[in-house]
C-alpha positions in Angstrom: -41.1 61.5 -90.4 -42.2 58.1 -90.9 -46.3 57.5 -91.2 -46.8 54.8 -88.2 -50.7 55.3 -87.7 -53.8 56.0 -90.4 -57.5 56.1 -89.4 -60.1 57.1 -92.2 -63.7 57.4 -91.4 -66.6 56.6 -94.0 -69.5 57.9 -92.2 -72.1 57.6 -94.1 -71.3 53.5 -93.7 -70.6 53.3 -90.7 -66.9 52.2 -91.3 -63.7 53.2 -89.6 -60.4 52.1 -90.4 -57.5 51.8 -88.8 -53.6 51.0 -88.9 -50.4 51.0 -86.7 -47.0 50.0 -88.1 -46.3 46.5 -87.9 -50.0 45.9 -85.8 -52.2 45.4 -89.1 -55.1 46.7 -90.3 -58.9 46.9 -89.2 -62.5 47.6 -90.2 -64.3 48.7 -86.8 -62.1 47.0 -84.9 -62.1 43.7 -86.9 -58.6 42.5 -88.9 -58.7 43.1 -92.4 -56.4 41.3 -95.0 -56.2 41.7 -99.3 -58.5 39.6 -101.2 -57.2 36.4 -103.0 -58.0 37.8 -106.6 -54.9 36.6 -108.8 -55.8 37.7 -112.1 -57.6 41.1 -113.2 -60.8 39.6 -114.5 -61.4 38.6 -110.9 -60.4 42.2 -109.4 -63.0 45.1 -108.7 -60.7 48.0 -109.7 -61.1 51.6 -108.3 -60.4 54.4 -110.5 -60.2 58.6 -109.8 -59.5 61.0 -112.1 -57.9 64.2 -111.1 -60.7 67.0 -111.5 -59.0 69.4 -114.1 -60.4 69.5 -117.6 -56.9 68.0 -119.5 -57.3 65.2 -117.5 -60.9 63.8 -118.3 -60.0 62.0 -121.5 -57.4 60.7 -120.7 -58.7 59.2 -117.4 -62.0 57.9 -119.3 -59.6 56.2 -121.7 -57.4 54.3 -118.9 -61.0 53.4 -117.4 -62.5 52.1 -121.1 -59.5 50.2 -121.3 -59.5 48.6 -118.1 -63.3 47.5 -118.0 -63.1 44.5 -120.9 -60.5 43.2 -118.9 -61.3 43.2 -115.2 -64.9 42.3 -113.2 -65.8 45.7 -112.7 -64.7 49.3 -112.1 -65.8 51.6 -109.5 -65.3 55.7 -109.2 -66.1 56.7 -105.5 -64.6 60.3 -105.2 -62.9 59.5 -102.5 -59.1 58.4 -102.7 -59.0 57.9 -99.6 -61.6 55.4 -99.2 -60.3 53.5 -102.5 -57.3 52.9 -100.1 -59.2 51.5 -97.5 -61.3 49.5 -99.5 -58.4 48.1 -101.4 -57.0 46.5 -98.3 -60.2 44.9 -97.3 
């Protein structure tokens, strides 16, 4: 089947967000649209690294990479609040 709804809940902020096919998206309730970053050195960029051993070097070197270029980079744990928080 197709997806046509996703609701993720951050509760230790409060937020919970929300999406229907072809309705948008929302932060409690309120519309939320991608940010009008155009270049990399603007963009906050979120980064995971999957949790087995082969995969820590390699993930450290994509981030080391990445941070002389962009404004920051962030590491959560949670790829499913990077999602979120990449649509706001």
């Amino acid at each position: 089947g197709t997806p046509l709804v996703g609701v993720i809940m951050d509760p230790f902020r409060g937020e919970l967000f929300t999406a229907v096919k072809g309705h948008g998206a929302f932060l409690n309730g309120a519309p939320i649209t991608g940010g009008a970053e155009t270049a990399i050195g603007e963009a906050v960029v979120a980064a995971g690294s999957p949790p087995s051993p082969q995969c820590i070097g390699p993930s450290l070197r994509g981030v080391a990479a990445l941070m002389p270029a962009c404004r920051t980079v962030r590491m959560f744990g949670s790829a499913a609040l990077h999602l979120a928080w990449i649509a706001c």
